[in-house]
N, C-alpha and C positions, 0 to 999 in steps of 0.2 A: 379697511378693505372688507369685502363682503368673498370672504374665502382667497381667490388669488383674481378676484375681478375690484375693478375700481369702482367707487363710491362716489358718485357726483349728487349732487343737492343745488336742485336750481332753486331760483331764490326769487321772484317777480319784484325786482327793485322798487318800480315805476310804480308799483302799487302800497308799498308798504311808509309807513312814516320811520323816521332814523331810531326813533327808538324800538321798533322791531325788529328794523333790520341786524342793531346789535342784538338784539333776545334772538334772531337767528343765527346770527354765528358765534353765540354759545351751545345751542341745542346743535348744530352742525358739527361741532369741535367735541362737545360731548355724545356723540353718539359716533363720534370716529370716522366722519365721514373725509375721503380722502381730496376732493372737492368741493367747493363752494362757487357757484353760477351765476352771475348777476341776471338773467331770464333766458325764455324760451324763447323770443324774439317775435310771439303771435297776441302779446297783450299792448302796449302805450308805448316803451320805449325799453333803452336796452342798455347799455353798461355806462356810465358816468364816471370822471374822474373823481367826481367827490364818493360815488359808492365803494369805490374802487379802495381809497384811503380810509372810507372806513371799516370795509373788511379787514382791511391789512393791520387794524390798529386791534381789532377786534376778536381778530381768527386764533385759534393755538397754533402750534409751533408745525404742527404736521398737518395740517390742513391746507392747500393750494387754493388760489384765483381762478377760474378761467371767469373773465369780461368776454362776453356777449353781445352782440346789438350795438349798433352807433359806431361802429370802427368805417372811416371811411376814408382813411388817408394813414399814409405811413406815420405820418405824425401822429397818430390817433394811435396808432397799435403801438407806438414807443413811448407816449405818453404812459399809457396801459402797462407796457411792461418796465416800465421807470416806475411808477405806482405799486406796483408786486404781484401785477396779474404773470400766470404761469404760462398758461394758456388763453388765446385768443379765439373766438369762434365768428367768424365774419366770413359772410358769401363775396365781399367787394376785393379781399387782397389781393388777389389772382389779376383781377382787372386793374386795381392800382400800379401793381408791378408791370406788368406787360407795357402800360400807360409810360411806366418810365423808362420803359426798355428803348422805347421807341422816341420817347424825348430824349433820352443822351444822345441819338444819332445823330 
């Protein structure tokens, strides 16, 4: 934590090759940060389940998930958080949910 505020580290998944991405969630884990992001969601693409597994393999013990980008069904955000994401950041949940609100009827 950066005093009593939280610490997120986005990470541009979609850009990086796998073995960066593990050289980022060491310099993320060693520098304390209390998040790890898989993107901003304004470059190629956004959270994968394979980036997802390999944070999770990757990260220390006090470092959290949030997947970003590509969540586009419940299934996609349970996927995500069966995977070890903490946090989810998607503009579509709200309309997934409403969407089923109104299909059970």
């Amino acid at each position: 934590m950066c005093g009593d505020k939280i610490l997120k580290v986005i990470i541009e998944t979609c850009l990086l090759s796998e073995d960066e991405k593990i050289k980022m969630c060491e310099l993320v884990t060693g520098a304390g940060a209390d998040y790890i992001k898989t993107s901003t969601g304004f470059s190629t693409g956004g959270a994968t389940r394979e980036d997802i597994k390999l944070f999770a393999a990757h990260i220390g013990p006090n470092v959290k998930i949030k997947a970003a980008g590509g969540i586009k069904s419940l299934q996609d955000a349970q996927d995500f958080i069966d995977l070890g994401a903490s946090r989810l950041g998607t503009s579509s949940i709200v309309k997934i949910l409403k969407k089923q609100e109104v299909e059970e009827y």
